[in-house]
Backbone bond lengths (Angstrom), bond angles and torsions (degrees), N, CA, C in turn:
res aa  C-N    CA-C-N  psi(-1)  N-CA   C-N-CA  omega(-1)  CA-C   N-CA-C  phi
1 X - - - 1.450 - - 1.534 109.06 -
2 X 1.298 113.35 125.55 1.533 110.11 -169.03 2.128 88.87 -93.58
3 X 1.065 76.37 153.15 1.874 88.78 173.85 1.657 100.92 -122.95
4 X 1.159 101.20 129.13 1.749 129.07 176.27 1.891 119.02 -103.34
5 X 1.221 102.64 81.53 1.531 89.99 170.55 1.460 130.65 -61.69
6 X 1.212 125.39 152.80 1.470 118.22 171.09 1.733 103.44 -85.81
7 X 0.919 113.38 -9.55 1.956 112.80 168.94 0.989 103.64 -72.84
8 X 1.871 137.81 128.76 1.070 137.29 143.56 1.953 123.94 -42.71
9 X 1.226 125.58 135.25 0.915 138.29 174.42 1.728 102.73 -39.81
10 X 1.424 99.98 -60.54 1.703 107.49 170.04 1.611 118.89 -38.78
11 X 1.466 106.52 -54.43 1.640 109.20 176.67 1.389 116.88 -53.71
12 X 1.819 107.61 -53.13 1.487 112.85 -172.03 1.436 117.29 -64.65
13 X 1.533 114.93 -17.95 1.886 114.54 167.74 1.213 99.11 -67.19
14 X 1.776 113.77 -56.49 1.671 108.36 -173.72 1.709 126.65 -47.55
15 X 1.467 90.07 -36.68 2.207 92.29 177.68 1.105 93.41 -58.73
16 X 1.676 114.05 -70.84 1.813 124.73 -154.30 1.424 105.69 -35.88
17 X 1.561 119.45 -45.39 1.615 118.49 -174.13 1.510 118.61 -87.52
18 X 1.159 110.47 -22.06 1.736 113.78 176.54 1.932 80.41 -72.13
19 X 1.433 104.36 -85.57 1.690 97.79 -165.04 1.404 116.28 -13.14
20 X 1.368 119.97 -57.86 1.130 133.01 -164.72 1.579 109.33 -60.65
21 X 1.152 125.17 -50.90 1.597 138.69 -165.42 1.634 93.41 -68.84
22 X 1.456 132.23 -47.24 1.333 135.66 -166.31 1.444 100.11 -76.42
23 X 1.375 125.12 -54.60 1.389 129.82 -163.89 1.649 111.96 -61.81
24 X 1.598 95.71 -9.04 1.740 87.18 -160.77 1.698 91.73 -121.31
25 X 1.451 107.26 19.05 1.892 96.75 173.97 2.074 83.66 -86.89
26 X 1.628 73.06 159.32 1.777 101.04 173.98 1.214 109.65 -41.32
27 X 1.646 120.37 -62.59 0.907 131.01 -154.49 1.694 141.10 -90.52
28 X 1.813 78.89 19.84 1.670 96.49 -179.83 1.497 88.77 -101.38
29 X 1.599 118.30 133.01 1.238 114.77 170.83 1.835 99.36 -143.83
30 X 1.308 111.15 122.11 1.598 137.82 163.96 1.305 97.15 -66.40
31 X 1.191 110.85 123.43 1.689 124.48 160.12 1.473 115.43 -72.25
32 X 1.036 128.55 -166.03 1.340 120.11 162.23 1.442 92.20 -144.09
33 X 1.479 113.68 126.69 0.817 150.70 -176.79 1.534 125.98 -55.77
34 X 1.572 84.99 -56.21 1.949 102.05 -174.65 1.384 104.15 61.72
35 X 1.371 116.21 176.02 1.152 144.03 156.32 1.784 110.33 -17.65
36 X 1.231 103.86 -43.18 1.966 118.66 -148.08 1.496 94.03 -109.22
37 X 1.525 128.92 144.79 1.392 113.92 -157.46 1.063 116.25 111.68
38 X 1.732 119.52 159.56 1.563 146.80 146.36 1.148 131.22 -93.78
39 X 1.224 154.49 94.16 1.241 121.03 175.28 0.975 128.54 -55.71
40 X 1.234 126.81 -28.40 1.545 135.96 163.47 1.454 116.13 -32.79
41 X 1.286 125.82 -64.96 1.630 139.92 133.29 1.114 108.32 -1.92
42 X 1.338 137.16 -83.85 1.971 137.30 -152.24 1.460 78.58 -80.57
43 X 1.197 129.25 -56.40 1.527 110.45 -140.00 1.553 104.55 -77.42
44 X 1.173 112.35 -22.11 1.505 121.88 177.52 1.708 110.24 -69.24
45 X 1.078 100.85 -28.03 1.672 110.85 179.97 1.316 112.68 -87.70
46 X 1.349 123.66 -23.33 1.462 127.61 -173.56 1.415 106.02 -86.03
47 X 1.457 110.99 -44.84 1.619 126.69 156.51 1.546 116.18 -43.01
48 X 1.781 123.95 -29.32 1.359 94.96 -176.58 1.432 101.61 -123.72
49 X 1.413 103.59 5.94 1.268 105.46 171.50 1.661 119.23 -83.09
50 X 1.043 127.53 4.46 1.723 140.99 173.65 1.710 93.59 -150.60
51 X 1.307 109.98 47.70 2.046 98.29 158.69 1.249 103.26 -87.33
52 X 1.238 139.81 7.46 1.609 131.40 -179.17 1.653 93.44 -100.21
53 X 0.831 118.90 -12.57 2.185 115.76 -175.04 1.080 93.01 -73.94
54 X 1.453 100.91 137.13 2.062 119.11 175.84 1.492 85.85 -76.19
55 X 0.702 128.08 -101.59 1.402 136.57 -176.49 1.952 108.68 17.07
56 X 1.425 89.56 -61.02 1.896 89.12 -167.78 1.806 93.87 -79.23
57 X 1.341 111.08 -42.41 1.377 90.74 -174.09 1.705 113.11 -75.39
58 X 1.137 116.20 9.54 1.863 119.14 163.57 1.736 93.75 -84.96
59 X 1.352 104.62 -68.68 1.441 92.84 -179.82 2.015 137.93 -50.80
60 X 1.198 94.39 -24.63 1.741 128.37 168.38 0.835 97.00 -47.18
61 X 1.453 124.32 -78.78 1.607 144.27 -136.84 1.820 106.10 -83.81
62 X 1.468 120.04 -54.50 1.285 130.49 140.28 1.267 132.22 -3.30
63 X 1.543 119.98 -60.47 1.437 148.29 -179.82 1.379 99.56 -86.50
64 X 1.346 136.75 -29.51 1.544 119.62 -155.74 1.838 90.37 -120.71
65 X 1.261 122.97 5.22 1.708 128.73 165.66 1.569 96.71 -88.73
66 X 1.026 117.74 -28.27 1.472 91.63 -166.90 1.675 105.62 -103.65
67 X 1.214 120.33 164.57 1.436 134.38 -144.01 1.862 92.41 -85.61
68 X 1.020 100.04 177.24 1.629 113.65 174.94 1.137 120.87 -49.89
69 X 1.882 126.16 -57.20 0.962 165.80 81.52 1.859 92.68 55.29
70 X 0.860 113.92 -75.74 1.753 111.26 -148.59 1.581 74.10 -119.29
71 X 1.115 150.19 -13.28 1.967 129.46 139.86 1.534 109.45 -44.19
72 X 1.460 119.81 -44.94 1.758 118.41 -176.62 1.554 100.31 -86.49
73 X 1.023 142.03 17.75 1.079 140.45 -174.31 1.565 99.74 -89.45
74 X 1.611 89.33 -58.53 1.753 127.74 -171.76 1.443 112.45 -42.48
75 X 1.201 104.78 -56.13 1.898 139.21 176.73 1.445 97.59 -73.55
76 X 1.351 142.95 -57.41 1.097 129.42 156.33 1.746 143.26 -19.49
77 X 1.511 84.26 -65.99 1.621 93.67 151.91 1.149 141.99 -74.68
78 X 1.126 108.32 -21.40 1.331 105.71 160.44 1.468 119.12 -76.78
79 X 1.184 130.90 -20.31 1.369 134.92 164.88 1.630 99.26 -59.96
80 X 0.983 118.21 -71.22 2.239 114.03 159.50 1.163 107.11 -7.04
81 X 1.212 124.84 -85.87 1.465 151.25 -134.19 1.585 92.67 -84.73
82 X 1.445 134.66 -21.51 1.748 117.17 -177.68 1.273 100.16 -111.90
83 X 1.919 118.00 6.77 1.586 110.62 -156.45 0.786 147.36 116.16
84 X 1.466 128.89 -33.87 1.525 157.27 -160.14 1.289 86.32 -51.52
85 X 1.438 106.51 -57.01 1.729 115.65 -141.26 1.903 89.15 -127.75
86 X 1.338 98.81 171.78 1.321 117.29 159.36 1.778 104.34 -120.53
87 X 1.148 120.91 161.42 1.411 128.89 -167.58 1.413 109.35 -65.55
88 X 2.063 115.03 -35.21 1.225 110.47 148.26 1.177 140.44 -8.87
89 X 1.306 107.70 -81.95 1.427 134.39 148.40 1.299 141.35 -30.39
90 X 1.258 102.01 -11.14 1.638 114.54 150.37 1.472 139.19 9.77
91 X 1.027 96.09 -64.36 1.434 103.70 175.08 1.019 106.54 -114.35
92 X 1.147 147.99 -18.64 1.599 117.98 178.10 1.642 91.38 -88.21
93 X 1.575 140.80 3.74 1.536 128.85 150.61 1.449 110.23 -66.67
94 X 1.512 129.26 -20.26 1.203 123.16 -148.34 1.828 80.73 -112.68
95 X 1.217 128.27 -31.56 1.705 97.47 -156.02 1.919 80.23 -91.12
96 X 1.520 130.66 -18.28 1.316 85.17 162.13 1.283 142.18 -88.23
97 X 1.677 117.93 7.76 1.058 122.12 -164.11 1.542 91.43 -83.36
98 X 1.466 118.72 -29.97 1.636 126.14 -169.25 1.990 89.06 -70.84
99 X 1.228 127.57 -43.94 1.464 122.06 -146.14 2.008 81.57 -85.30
100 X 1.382 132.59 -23.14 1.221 120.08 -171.63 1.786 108.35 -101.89
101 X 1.431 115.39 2.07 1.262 122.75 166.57 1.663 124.27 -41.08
102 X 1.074 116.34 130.89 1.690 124.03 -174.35 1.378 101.88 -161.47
103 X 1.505 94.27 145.79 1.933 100.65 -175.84 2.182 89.49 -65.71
104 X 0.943 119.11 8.76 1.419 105.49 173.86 1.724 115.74 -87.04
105 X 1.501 81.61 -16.76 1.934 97.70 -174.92 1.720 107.62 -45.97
106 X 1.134 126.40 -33.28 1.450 135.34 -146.74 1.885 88.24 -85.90
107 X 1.067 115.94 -40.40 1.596 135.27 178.97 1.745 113.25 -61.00
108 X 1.548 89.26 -52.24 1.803 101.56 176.89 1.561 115.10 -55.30
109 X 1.632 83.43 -41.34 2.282 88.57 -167.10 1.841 86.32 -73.85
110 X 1.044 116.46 -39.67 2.207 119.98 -171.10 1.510 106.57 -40.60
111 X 1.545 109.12 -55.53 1.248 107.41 -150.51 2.001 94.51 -115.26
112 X 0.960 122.33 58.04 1.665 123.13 -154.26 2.186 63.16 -143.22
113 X 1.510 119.23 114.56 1.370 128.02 152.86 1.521 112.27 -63.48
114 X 1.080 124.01 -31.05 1.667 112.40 -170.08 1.256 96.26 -94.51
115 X 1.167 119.33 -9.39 1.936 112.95 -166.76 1.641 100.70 -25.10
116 X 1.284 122.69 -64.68 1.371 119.74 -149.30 1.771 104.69 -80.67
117 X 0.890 119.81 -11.78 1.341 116.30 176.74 1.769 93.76 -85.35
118 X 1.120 134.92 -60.50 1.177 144.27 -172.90 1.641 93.84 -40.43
119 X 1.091 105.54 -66.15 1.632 87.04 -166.82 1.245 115.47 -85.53
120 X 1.289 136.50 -18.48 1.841 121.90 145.36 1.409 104.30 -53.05
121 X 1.371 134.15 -16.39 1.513 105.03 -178.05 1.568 104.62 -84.78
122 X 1.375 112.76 -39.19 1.525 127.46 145.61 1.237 138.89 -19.98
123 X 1.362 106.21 -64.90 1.806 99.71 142.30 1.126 135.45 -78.61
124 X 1.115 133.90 -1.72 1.521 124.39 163.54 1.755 106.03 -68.79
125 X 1.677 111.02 -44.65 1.182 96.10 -163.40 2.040 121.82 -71.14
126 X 1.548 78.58 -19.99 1.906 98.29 171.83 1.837 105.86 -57.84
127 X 1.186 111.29 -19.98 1.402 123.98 -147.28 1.534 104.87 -100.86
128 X 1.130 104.67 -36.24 1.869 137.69 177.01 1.508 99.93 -78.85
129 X 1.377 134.56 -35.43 1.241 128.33 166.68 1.563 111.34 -92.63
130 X 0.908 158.57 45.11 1.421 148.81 111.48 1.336 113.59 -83.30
C-alpha cells in the first residue's frame, strides 16, 4: 500500500529543519509537568515566551497555512516515527489523528521537542513501505 501525503516533500524538509533549529536553542526549556498541571499552560508560555524567534514564527506560520487535513497528517506521523503505529497502520494513525484534530493541534506539533525527529522517523518508515 503506497501512502500519499498531502505535505509536499519540500514542506516536510522545511518543518523537520525549522523544528529542529528552534528545539535545539538553549533557551527553549519544557518543564515537566507530572501528573499536576496543564499542558496547555507550559506550552502556551513557551509559545509566548520566544513569539519574537524567526525560527518559530517560520515554523508557526507553516503549520497554521495548511488545512486541518495535512495538520492530522503531521500528528499522524509522528505517531509513526515514536511507534504508535507502523506505516501499515496508516490509516487507522490517520483517522485518529483526524477524530483528535483541534485548532489547538498546530500548538501540540510547536511545542512537542522530538516533533522533528518523529516525523523523519515517520518518513522513513512511509518510505520503507513502497
Amino acid at each position: 500500500m503506497a501512502i500519499s501525503l498531502g505535505v509536499t516533500g519540500e514542506t516536510m524538509e522545511r518543518l523537520i529543519q525549522a523544528a529542529r533549529e528552534f528545539h535545539a536553542k538553549e533557551d527553549v526549556v519544557f518543564p515537566d509537568t507530572g501528573s499536576e498541571g496543564s499542558d496547555d499552560d507550559w506550552a502556551m508560555q513557551i509559545l509566548a515566551d520566544h513569539a519574537s524567534d524567526l525560527t518559530l514564527q517560520e515554523l508557526e506560520g507553516t503549520l497554521r497555512d495548511l488545512g486541518p487535513d495535512q495538520q492530522a497528517e503531521l500528528q499522524a506521523l509522528s505517531t509513526l516515527g515514536r511507534g504508535d503505529y507502523t506505516a501499515a497502520d496508516w490509516e487507522s494513525a490517520l483517522q485518529d489523528a483526524q477524530d483528535d484534530w483541534s485548532p489547538d493541534t498546530v500548538n501540540w506539533l510547536l511545542t512537542n521537542p522530538l516533533i522533528a525527529d518523529e516525523w523523519a522517523a515517520g518518513l522513513e518508515q512511509i518510505e520503507r513501505e513502497v
